[in-house]
C-alpha positions in Angstrom: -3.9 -19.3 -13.2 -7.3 -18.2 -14.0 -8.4 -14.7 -13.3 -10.4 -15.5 -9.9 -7.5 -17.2 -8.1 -5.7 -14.2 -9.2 -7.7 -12.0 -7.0 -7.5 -14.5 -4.4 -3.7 -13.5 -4.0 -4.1 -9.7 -2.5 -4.3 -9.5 1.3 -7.6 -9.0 2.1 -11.0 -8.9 -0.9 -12.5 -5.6 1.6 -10.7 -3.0 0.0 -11.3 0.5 -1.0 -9.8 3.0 -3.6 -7.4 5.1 -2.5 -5.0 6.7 -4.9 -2.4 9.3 -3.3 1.2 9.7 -4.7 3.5 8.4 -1.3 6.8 7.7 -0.9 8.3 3.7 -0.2 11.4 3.2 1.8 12.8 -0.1 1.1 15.2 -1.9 3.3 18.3 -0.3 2.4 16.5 3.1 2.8 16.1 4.1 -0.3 13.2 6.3 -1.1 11.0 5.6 -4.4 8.1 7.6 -5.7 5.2 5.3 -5.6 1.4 5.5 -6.0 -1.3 4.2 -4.2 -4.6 2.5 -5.4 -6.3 0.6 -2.7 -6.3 0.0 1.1 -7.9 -2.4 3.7 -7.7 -3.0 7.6 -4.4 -5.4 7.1 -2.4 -4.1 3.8 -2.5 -2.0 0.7 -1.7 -2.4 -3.0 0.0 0.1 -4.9 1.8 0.8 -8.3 5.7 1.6 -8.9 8.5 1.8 -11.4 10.2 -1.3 -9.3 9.8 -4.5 -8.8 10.1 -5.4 -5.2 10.6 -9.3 -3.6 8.1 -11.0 -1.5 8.8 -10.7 1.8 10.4 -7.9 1.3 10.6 -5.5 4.6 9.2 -1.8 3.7 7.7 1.5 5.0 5.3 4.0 2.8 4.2 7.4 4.2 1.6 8.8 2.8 0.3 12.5 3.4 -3.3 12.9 3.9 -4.4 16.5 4.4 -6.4 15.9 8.4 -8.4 19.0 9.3 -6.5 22.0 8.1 -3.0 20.7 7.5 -1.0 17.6 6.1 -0.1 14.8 7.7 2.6 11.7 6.9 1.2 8.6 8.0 4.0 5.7 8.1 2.9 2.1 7.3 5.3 -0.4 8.1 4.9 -3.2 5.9 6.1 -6.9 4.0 5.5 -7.0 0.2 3.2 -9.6 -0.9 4.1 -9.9 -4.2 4.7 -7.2 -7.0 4.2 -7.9 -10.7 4.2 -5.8 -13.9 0.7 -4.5 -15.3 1.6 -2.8 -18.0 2.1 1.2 -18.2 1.0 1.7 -14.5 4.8 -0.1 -13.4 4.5 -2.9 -11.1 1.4 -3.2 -8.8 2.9 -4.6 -5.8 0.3 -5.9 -2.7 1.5 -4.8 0.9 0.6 -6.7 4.3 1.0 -4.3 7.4 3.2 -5.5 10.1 1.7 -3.7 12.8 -1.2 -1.3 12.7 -0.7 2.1 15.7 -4.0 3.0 16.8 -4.0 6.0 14.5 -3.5 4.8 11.3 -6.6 2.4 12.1 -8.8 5.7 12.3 -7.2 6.1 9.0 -8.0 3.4 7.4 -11.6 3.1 8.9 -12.6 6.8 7.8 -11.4 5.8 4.3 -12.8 2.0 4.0 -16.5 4.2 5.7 -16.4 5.7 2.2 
C-alpha cells in the first residue's frame, strides 16, 4: 500500500490537531488512558497502549477547560482501524456514531483554529 492510499483510510482528510490526554471506554467498560492527536466533524484519531478491532463500539471523554472550569465531553464512537506506529502505541482512527449539538460547537471552535 503506498503512502497516499494510506491517508486515504482515516475518516475524513479535514482534520485538525488536537492532542489532550482522555480517557476510552471500550465495550466491556473498561477504562484506558489514551491520547488524542487530531479531530474532524465525523471522527477522531488517537494514540494508545492497545490495539483495538474495527468496528469496535467505544466512548472517549475528553476534558476541555470551557470558560472558567473543565468539562468532560463524551464521544460515542466505532474504531476505524488501529495499528502500531512505533513508540506512540497504536494510532487508532474513530468514526462518531452520533454527534449532540454540543460537541459540534466543540469540534467547530477547534477545526476554526
Amino acid at each position: 500500500m503506498s503512502y497516499s492510499s494510506f491517508q486515504h483510510t482515516s475518516v475524513d482528510q479535514n482534520r485538525r490537531s488536537w492532542h489532550k490526554k482522555s480517557q476510552l471506554v471500550d465495550s466491556t467498560g473498561r477504562k484506558y488512558t489514551v491520547f488524542t492527536h487530531d479531530i474532524s466533524m465525523t471522527g477522531m484519531s488517537l494514540f494508545a497502549d492497545k490495539q483495538y478491532k474495527s468496528g469496535q463500539l467505544c466512548n472517549v471523554e475528553v476534558p476541555v477547560f470551557v470558560g472558567s472550569g473543565l468539562r468532560h465531553y463524551r464521544f460515542d464512537c466505532r474504531v476505524i482501524f488501529s495499528s502500531l506506529c512505533g513508540m506512540r502505541g497504536f494510532r487508532t482512527n474513530l468514526e462518531f456514531l452520533e454527534v449532540p449539538p454540543e460537541n459540534k460547537t466543540l469540534i467547530q471552535s477547534v477545526m476554526a483554529r
